[in-house]
N, C-alpha and C positions, 0 to 999 in steps of 0.2 A: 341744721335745719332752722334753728331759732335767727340765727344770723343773718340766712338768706329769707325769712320770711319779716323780718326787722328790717333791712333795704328794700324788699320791694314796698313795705309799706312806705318809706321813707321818699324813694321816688313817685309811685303813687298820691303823697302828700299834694307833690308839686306836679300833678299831673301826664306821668311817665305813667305808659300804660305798660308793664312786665308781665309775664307769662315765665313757669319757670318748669319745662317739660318733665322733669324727672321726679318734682317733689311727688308725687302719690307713688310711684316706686320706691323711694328713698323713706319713705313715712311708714309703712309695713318692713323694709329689707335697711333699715337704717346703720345695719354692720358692712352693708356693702357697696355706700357711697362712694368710698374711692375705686371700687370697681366698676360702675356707672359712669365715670368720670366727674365725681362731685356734683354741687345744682350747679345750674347753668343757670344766670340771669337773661333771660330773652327781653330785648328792648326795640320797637319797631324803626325802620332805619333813619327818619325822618327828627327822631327822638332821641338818637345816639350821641348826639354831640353835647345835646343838655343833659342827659343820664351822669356821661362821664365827668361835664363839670361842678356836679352837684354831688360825685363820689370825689370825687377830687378836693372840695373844699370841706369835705369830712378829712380825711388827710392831710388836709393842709391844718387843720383847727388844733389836733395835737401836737400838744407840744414834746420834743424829744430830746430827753436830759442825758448827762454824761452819764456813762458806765460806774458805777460807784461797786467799792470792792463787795460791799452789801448783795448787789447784784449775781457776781459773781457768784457769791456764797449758795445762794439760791440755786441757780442754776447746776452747780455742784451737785447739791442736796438732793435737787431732782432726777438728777441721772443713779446717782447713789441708791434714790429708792425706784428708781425703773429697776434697776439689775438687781434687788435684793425681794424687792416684795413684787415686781412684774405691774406696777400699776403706773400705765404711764403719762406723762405730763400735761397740761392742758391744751388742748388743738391751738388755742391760741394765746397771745399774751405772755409767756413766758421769755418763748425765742425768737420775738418779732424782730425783724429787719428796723432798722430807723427809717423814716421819710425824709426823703430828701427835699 
């Protein structure tokens, strides 16, 4: 929820007008976002091509470093306390994909 309401503001900055249909059922029933199918960012069609290049050079702005054995470790640690104590890892951040 903080995420998608962190981009729309973001596009809205620069004049992207969003609309995001599910956030007031996601804000009461927020255990059952991915049975909703997650928020959906709505962006008017006209507006979609500046939307995506202005999410795009957010992605592009990180930078994405090698794999350091450090890494690993973490990632380890994490599954290690998914299966022992059931709390599990952060939705994002942890096991991100790199950008290409």
């Amino acid at each position: 929820m903080a995420e998608t309401a962190v981009t729309c503001s973001f596009l809205r900055a620069y004049g992207i007008h969003t609309t995001v249909p599910s956030a007031h059922i996601v804000s009461v029933n927020w255990h059952m976002t991915v049975a909703f199918g997650g928020m959906e960012i709505r962006v008017p069609e006209r507006q979609r091509h500046d939307a995506k290049l202005l999410l795009d050079s957010i992605d592009a702005s990180h930078k994405v470093d090698e794999p350091s054995p450090r890494s690993w470790m973490v990632k380890i640690a994490a599954i290690i306390v998914l299966f022992f104590f059931s709390v599990p890892p952060p939705a994002k951040g942890l096991f991100k994909k790199p950008a290409f």
